[in-house]
C-alpha positions as semicolon CSV with decimal commas, in nm:
position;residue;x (nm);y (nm);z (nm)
1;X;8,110;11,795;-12,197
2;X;7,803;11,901;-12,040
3;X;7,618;12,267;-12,163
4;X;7,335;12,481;-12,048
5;X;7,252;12,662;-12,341
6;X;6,996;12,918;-12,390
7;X;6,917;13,122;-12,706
8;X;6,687;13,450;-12,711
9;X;6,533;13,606;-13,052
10;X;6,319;13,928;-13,030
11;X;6,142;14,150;-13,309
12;X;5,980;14,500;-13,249
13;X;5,776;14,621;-13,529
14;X;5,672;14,947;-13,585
15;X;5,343;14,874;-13,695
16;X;5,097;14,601;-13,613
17;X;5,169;14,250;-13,845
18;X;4,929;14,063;-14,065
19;X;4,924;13,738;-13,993
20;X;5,202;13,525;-14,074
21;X;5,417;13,183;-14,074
22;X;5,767;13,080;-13,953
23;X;5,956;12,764;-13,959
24;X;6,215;12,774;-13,681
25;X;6,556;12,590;-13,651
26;X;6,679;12,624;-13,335
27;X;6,658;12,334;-13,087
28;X;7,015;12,087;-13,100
29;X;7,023;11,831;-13,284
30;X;6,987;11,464;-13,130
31;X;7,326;11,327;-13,268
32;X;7,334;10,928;-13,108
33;X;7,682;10,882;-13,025
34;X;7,778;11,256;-13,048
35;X;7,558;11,468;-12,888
36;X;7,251;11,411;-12,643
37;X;6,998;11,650;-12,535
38;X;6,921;11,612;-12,154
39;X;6,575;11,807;-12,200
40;X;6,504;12,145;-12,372
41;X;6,218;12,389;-12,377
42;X;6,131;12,637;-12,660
43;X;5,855;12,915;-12,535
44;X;5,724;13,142;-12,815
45;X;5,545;13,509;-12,705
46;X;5,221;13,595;-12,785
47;X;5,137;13,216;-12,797
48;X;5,115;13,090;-13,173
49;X;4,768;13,023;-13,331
50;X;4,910;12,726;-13,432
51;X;5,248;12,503;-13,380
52;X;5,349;12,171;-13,510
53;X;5,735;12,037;-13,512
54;X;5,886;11,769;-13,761
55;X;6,221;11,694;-13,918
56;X;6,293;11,867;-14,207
57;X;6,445;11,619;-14,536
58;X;6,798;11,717;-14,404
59;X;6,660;11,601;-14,055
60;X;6,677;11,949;-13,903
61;X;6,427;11,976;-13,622
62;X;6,209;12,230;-13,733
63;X;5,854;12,391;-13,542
64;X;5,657;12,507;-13,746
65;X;5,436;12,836;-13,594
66;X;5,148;13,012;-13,730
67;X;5,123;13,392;-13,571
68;X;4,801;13,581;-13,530
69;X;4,770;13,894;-13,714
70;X;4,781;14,253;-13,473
71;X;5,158;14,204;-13,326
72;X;5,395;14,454;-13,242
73;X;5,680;14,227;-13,089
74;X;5,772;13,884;-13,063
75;X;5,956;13,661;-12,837
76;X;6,170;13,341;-12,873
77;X;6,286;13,198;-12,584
78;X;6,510;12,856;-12,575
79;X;6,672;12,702;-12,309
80;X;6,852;12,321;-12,329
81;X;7,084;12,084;-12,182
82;X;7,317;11,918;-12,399
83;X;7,580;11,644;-12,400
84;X;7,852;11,667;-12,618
85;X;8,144;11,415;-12,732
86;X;8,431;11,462;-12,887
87;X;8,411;11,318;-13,222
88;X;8,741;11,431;-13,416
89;X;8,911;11,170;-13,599
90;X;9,279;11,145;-13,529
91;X;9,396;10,888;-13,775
92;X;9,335;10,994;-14,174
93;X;9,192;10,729;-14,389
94;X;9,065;10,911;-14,681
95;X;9,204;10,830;-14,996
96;X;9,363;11,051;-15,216
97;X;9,169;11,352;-15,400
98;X;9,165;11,135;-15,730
99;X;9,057;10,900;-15,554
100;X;8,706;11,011;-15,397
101;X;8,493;11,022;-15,711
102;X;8,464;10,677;-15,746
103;X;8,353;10,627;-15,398
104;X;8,107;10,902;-15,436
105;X;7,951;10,718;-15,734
106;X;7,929;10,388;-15,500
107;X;7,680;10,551;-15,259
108;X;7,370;10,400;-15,377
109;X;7,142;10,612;-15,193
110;X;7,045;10,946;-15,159
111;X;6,955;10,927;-14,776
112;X;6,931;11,280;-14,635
113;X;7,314;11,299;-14,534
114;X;7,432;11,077;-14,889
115;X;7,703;11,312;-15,072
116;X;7,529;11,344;-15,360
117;X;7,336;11,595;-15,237
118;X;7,590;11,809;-15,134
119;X;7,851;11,805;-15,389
120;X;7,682;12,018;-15,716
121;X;7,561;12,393;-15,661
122;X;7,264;12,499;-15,451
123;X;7,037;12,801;-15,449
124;X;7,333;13,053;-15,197
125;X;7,634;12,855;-15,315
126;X;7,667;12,873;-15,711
127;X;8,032;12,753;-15,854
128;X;8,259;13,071;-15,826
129;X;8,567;13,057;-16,053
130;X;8,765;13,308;-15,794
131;X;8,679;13,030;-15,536
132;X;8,799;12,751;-15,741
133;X;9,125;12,907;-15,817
134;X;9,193;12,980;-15,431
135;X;9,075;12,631;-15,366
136;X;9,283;12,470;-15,631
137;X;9,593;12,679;-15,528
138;X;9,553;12,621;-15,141
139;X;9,509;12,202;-15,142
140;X;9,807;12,164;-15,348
141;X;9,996;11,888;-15,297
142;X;9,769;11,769;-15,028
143;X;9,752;11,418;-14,977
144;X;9,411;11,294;-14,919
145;X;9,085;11,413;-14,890
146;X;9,140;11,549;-14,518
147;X;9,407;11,701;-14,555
148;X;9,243;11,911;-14,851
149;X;8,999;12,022;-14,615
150;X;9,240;12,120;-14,347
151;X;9,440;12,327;-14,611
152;X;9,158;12,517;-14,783
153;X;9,022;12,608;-14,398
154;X;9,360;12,702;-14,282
155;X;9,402;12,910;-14,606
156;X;9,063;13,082;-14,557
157;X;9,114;13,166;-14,220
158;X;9,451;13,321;-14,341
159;X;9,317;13,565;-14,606
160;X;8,982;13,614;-14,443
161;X;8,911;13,891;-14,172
162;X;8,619;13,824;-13,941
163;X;8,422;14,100;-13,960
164;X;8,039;14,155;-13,820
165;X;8,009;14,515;-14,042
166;X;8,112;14,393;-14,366
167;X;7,839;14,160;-14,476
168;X;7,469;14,113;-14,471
169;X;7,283;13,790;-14,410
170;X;7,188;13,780;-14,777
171;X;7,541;13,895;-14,875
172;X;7,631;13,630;-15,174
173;X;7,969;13,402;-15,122
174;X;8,155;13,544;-15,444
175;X;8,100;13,922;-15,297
176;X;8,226;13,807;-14,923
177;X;8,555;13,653;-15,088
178;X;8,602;13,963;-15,326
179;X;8,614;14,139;-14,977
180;X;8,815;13,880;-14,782
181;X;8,594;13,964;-14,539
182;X;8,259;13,865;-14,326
183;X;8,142;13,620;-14,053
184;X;8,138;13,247;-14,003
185;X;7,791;13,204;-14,234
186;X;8,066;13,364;-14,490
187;X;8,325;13,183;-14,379
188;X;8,125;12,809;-14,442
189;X;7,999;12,947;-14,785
190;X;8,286;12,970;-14,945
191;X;8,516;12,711;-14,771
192;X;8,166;12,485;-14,910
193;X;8,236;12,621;-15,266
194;X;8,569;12,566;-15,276
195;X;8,524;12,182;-15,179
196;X;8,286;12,121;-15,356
197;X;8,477;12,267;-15,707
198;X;8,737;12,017;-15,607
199;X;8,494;11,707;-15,582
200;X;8,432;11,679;-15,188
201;X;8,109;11,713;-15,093
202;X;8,024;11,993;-14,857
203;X;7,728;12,110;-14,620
204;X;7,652;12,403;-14,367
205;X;7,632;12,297;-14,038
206;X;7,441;12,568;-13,799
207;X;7,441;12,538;-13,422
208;X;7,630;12,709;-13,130
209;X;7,957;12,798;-12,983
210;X;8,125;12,859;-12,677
211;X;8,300;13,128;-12,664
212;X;8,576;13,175;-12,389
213;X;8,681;13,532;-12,271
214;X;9,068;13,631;-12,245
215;X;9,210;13,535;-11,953
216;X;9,187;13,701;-11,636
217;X;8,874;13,855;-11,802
218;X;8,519;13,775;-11,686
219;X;8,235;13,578;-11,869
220;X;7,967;13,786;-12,023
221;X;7,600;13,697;-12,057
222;X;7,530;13,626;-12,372
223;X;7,837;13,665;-12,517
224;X;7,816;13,327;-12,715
225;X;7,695;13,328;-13,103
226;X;7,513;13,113;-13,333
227;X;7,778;12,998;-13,555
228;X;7,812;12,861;-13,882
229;X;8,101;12,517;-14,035
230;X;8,170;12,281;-14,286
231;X;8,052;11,902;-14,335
232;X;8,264;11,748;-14,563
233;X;8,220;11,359;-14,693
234;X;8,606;11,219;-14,722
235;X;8,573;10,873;-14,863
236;X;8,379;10,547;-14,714
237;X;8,600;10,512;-14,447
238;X;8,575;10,817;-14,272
239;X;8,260;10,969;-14,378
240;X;8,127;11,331;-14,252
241;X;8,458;11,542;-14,078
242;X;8,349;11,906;-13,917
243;X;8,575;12,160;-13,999
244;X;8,536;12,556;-13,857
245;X;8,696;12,783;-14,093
246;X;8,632;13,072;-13,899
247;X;8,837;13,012;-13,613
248;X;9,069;12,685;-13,830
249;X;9,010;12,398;-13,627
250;X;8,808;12,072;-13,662
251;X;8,470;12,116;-13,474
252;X;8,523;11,968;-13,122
253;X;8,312;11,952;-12,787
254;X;8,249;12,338;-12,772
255;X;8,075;12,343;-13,101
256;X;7,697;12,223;-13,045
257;X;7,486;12,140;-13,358
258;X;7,128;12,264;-13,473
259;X;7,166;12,088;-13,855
260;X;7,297;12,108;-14,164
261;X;7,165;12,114;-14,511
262;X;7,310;12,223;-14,835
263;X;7,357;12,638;-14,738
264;X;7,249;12,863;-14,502
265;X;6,897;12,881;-14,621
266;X;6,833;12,523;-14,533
267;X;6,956;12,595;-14,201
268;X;6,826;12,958;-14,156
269;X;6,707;12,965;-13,756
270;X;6,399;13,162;-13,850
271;X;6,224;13,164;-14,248
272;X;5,882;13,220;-14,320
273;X;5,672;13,509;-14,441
274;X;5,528;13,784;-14,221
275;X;5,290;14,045;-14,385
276;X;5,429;14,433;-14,293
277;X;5,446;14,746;-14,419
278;X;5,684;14,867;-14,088
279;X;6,022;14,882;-13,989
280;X;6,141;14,639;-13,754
281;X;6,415;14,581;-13,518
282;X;6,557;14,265;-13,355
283;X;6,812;14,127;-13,160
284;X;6,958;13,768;-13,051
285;X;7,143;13,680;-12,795
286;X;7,349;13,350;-12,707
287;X;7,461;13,193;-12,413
288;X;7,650;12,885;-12,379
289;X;7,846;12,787;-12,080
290;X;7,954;12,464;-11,899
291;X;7,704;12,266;-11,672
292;X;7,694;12,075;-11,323
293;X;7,777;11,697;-11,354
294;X;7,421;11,518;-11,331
């Protein structure tokens, strides 16, 4: 599938900024055999003092912007074409559940996408004992390795309500699933803890998804989302599967991908530190929609 994609991020502040610095994570990934990006263009208002990109350890693109001091609002602006394949395994060769640790300990190398990384806590995602037991109770009897993962997302997207007012973006995992509520940066959290309390190792993917409107309904601008899913490692033969727990399905050709790391912090699209004594406002918009052939 072919996508035009274009992302817009704005801030107002109240008050003038001191100078500051922001590392932002929002250009698609380059994904050989999965997804291509046909060009791209990332335009940043008032012009940066300074800007520099690199790959982050996870290999997330990442820019790198230094802001002047004095601003009242600020601008992202990001437009892209991107190819995307469909990459969703149909045949299951993971072994069974008992049978993944030894595998795990095999992987001599702790390459930025080894499991090793992603299988103990990390600084959002702390082992949650009211995770584990949902965890342990939904992949019962499951087979293998995938078909834990398809169980514990299926199971999540069960007992979980999406819902935009019920969490903040700093709202911890253990609180969301107390609430059985939140959206899909909730959603990967805890799907991610409860993997990883059963031995698979887990990551946060961020990127994009298209969203399609009822039918008979028309397409709105902007209507599309960042969005939030699941890496998990099942076994040597099979490797990294994508699974969406917000909406249960295994990440396909409408989900486009940014990067992944070992929560949403390593993923964050914008981190850095701004000096303000202000309020602020922003707003982001999305939007995501099928291209011409070229």
């Amino acid at each position: 599938m072919l996508y035009d994609l274009k992302l817009e991020i704005a801030y107002d502040f109240a008050r003038p900024l001191g100078a500051g610095r922001q590392l932002l994570r929002v250009l698609p990934a380059h994904l050989p055999g999965r997804q291509e990006v046909l060009r791209e263009r990332l335009s940043i208002i008032p012009l940066p003092q300074d800007r520099r990109s690199f790959s982050d350890f996870f290999q997330t693109r990442t820019v790198e912007i230094a802001m002047p001091a004095g601003l009242t609002e600020f601008r992202l602006s990001m437009t892209a074409c991107v190819r995307r394949e469909a990459n969703v395994a149909s045949l299951d060769l993971s072994p069974a559940l008992a049978g993944l640790a030894p595998e795990i300990e095999a992987q001599l190398t702790l390459a930025p996408d080894a499991p090793h990384h992603f299988l103990g806590p990390s600084p959002r995602i702390p082992r949650i004992d009211a995770i584990a037991t949902f965890a342990r109770a939904a992949t019962s009897g499951a087979a293998t390795v995938r078909d834990a993962v398809d169980r514990l997302g299926a199971a999540l997207h069960d007992r979980m309500t999406f819902d935009a007012e019920a969490t903040e973006v700093d709202t911890p995992p253990e609180t969301a699933f107390t609430l059985r509520r939140g959206v899909c940066q909730d959603f990967a959290q805890i799907m991610i803890a409860g993997l990883r309390s059963l031995g698979i190792p887990a990551a946060y993917v961020a990127g994009y998804l298209r969203t399609l409107p009822p039918p008979g309904k028309p397409r709105l601008e902007g209507a599309d989302a960042m969005h939030a899913w699941v890496a998990a490692w099942c076994g040597v033969e099979m490797g990294w599967l994508e699974h969406d727990p917000t909406n249960d399905c295994w990440v396909g050709t409408d989900h486009v991908t940014v990067g992944m790391g070992r929560d949403y912090g390593d993923v964050a699209p914008i981190t850095g530190v701004l000096r303000t004594d202000g309020s602020q406002s922003s707003r982001l918009t999305v939007d995501f929609r099928e291209a011409a052939a070229k």
